[in-house]
PAFI-575374 format. One record per residue (C-alpha): residue number from 1; y, z, x; residue in one letter. Coordinates in nm, 3 decimals, padded with zeros to 5 digits. Example, Ala and Ser with C-alpha at 12.3 -4.5 7.8 and 13.67 -1.06 7.14 Angstrom:
REM PAFI-575374
k=1	yy=-00.450	zz=00.780	xx=01.230	r=A
k=2	yy=-00.106	zz=00.714	xx=01.367	r=S
//
This chain:
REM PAFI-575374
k=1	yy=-00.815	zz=00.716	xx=-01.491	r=X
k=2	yy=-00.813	zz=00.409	xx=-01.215	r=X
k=3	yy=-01.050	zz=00.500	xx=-00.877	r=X
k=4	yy=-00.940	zz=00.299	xx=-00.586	r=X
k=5	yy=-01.112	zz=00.370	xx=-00.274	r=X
k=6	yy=-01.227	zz=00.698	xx=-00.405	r=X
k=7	yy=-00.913	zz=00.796	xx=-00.470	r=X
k=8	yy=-00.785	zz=00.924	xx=-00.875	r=X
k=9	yy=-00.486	zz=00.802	xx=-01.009	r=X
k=10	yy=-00.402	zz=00.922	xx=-01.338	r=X
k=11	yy=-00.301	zz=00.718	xx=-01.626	r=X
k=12	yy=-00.009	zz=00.888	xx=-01.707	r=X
k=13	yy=00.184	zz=00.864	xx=-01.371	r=X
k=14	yy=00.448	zz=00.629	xx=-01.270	r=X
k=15	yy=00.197	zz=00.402	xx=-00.965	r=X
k=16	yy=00.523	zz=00.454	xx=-00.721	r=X
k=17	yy=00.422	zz=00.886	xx=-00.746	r=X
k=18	yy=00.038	zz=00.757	xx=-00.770	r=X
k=19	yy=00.014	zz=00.591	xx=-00.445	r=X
k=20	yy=00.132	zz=00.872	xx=-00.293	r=X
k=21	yy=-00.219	zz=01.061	xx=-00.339	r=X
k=22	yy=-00.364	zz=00.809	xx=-00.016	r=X
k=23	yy=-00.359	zz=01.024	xx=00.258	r=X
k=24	yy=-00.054	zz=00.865	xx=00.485	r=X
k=25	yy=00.113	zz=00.687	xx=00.140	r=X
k=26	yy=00.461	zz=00.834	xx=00.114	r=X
k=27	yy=00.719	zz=00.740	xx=-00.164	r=X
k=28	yy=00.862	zz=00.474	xx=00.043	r=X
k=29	yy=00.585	zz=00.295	xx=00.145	r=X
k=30	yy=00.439	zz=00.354	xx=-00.218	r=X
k=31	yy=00.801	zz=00.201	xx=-00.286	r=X
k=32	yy=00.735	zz=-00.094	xx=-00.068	r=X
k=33	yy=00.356	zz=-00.152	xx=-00.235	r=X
k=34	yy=00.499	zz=-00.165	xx=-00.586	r=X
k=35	yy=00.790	zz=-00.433	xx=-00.438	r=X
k=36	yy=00.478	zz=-00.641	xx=-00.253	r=X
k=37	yy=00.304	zz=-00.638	xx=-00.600	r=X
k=38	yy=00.577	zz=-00.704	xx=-00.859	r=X
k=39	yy=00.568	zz=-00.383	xx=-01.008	r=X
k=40	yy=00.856	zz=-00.241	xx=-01.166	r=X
k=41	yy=00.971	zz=00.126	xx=-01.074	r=X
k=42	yy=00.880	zz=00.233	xx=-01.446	r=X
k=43	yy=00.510	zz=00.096	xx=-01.469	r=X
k=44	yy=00.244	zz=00.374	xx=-01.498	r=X
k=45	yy=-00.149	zz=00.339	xx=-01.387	r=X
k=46	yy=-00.219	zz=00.249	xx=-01.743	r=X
k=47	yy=-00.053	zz=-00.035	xx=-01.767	r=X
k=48	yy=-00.142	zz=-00.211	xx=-01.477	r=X
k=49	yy=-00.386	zz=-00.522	xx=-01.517	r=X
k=50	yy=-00.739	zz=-00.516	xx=-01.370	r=X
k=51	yy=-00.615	zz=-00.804	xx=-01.179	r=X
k=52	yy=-00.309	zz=-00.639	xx=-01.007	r=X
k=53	yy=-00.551	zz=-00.325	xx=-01.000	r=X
k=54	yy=-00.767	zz=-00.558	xx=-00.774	r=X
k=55	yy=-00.505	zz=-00.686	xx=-00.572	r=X
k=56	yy=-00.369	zz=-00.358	xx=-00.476	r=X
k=57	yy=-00.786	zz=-00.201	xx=-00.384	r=X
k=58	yy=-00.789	zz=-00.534	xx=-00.188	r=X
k=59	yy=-00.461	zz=-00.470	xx=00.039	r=X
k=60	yy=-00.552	zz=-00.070	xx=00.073	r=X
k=61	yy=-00.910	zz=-00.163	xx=00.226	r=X
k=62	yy=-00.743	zz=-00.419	xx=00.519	r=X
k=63	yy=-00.377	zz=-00.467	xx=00.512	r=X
k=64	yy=-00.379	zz=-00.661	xx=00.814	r=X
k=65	yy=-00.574	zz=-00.883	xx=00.667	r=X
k=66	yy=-00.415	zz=-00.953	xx=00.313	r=X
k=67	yy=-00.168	zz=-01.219	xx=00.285	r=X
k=68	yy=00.159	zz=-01.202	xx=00.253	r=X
k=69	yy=00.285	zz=-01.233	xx=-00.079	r=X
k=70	yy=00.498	zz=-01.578	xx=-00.135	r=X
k=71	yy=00.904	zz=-01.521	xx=-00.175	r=X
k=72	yy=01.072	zz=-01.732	xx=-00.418	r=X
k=73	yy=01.373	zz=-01.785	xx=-00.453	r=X
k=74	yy=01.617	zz=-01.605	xx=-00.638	r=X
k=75	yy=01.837	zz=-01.700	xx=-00.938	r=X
k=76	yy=02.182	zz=-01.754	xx=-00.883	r=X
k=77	yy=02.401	zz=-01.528	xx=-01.119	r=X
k=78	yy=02.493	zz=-01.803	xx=-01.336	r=X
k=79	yy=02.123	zz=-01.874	xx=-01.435	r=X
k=80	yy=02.026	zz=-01.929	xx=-01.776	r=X
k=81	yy=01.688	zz=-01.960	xx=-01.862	r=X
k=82	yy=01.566	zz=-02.245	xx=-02.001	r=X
k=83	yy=01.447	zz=-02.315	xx=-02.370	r=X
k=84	yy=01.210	zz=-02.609	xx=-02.287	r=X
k=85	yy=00.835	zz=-02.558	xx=-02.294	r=X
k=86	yy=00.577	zz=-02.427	xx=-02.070	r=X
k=87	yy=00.432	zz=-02.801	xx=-02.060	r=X
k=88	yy=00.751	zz=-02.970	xx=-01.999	r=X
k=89	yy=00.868	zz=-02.708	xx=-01.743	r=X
k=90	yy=00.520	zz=-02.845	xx=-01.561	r=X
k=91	yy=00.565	zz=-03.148	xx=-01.577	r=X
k=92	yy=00.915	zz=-03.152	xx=-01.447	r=X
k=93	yy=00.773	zz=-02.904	xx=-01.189	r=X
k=94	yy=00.488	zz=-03.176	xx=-01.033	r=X
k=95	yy=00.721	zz=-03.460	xx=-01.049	r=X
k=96	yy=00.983	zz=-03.241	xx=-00.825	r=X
k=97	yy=00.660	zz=-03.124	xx=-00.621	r=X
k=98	yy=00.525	zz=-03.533	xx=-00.558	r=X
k=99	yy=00.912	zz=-03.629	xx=-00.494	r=X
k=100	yy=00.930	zz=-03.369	xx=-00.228	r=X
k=101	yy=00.652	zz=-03.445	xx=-00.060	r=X
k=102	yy=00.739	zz=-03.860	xx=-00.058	r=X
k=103	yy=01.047	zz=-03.741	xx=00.135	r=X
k=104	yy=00.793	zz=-03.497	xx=00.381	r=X
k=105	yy=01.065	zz=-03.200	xx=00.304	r=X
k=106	yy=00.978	zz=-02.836	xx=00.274	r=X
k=107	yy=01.171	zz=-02.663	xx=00.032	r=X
k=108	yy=01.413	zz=-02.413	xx=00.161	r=X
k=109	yy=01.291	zz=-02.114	xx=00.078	r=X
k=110	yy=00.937	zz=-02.180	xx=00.298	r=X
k=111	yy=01.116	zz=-02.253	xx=00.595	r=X
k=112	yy=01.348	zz=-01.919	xx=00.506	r=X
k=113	yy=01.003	zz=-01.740	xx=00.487	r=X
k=114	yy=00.890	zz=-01.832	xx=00.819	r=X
k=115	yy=01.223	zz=-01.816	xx=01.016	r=X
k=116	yy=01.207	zz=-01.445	xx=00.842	r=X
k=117	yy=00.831	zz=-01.366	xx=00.939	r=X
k=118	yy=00.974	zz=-01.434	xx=01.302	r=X
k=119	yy=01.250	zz=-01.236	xx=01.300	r=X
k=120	yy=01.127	zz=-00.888	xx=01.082	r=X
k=121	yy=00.711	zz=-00.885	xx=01.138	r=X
k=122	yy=00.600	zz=-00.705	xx=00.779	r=X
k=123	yy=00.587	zz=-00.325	xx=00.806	r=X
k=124	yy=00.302	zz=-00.299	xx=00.553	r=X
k=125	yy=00.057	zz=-00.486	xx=00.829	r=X
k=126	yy=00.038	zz=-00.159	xx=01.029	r=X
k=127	yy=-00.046	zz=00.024	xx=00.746	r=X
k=128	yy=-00.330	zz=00.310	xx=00.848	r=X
k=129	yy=-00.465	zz=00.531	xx=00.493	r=X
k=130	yy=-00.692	zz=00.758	xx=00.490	r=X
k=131	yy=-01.024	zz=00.807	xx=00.713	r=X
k=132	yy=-00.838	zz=00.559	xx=00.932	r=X
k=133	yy=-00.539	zz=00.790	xx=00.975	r=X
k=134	yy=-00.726	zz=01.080	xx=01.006	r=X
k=135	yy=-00.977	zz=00.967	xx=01.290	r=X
k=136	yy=-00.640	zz=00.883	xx=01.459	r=X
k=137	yy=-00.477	zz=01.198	xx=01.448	r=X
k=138	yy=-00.780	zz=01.362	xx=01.516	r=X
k=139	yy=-00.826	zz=01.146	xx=01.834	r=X
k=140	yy=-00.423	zz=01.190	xx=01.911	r=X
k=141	yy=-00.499	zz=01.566	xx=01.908	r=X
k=142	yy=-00.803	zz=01.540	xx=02.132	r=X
k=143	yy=-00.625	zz=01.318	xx=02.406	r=X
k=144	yy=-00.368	zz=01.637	xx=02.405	r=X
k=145	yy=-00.620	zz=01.862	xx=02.461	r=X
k=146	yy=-00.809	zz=01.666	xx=02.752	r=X
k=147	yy=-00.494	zz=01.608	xx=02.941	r=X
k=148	yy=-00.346	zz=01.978	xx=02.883	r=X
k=149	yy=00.006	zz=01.938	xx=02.748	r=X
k=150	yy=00.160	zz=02.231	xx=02.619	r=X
k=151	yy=00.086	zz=02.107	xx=02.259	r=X
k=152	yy=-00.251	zz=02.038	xx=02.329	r=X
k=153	yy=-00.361	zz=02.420	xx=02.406	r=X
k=154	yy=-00.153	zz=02.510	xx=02.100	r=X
k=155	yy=-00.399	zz=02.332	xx=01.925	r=X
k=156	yy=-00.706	zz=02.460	xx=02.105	r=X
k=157	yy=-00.599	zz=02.811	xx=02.034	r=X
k=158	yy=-00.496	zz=02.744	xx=01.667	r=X
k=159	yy=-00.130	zz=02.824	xx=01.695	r=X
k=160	yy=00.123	zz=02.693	xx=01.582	r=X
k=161	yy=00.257	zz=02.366	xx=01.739	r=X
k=162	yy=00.617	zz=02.250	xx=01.613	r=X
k=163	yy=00.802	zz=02.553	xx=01.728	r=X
k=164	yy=00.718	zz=02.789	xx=01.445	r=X
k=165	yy=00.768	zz=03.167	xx=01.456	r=X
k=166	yy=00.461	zz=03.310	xx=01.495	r=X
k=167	yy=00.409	zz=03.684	xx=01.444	r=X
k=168	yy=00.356	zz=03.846	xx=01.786	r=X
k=169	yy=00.568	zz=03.596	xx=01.980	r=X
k=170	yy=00.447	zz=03.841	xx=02.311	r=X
k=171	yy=00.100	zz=03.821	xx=02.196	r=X
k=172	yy=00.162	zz=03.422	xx=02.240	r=X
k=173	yy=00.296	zz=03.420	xx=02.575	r=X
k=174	yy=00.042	zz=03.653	xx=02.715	r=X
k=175	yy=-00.196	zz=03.398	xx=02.585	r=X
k=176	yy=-00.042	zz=03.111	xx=02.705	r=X
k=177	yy=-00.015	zz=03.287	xx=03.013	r=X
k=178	yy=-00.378	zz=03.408	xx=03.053	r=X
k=179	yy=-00.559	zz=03.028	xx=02.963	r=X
k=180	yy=-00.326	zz=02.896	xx=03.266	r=X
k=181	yy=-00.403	zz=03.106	xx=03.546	r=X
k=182	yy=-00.773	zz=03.044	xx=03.407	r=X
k=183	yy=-00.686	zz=02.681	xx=03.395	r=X
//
């Protein structure tokens, strides 16, 4: 079993159905965490590394803080990986890296990333989990109350708020009706 921020997530689950055990983590935001993190949509608790196990405590404590992850580039469909070494691949990789800076370019796929960070800010940023979320509702439910709204002395009288049935719908209105001539 993995504890992140007090929170069990068993070893046997997929992570997508584990992350929905946060308080305010549904499947598509758990969707979007495994994306951000690189992990594939069949990868249990179990097998995740104590380093991506890290990574994902890190971003649940502040996501406004974490960094975005970097986008690369993807492979055209033609692609064929290459057979050469990890050291030549490198190599090949720092001379391309020095000979793009001489020439003060960005590659293509930075200047894709920021043109994109303009245009669609990252949902994940606003992300609120647990305690957080709570205080907020909590304080959303209050401000209802102190200004009287219709919803607000549906929750001060414990009924229900969404347009549910209740039993005694005459009961209801007789309350309703009693706390505003008192009000």
């Amino acid at each position: 079993m993995v504890y992140v921020l007090g929170v069990n997530l068993p070893d046997r689950q997929l992570v997508k159905f584990a992350l929905t055990q946060f308080y305010g983590i549904g499947h598509h935001t758990a969707a979007r965490i495994c994306a951000r993190f690189q992990m594939h949509n069949t990868c249990k608790v179990r097998d995740l590394t104590p380093l991506q196990v890290t990574a994902l405590a890190s971003f649940l404590s502040s996501p406004k803080d974490s960094i975005s992850p970097p986008r690369f580039p993807r492979a055209p469909p033609d692609f064929v990986p290459s057979t050469k070494t990890h050291q030549q691949l490198l190599q090949e990789f720092r001379a391309a890296r020095v000979q793009r800076e001489a020439e003060n370019k960005r590659p293509e796929f930075l200047l894709r990333r920021r043109r994109d960070a303009r245009i669609l800010p990252d949902p994940l940023k606003s992300l609120t989990i647990e305690a957080e979320l709570k205080q907020e509702i909590r304080e959303n439910i209050a401000h209802q109350k102190m200004i009287g709204s219709y919803v607000g002395r549906r929750h001060a009288m414990a009924l229900p708020v969404r347009g549910q049935t209740t039993q005694n719908n005459a009961r209801t209105a007789k309350k309703l009706n009693r706390v505003e001539r008192y009000s």
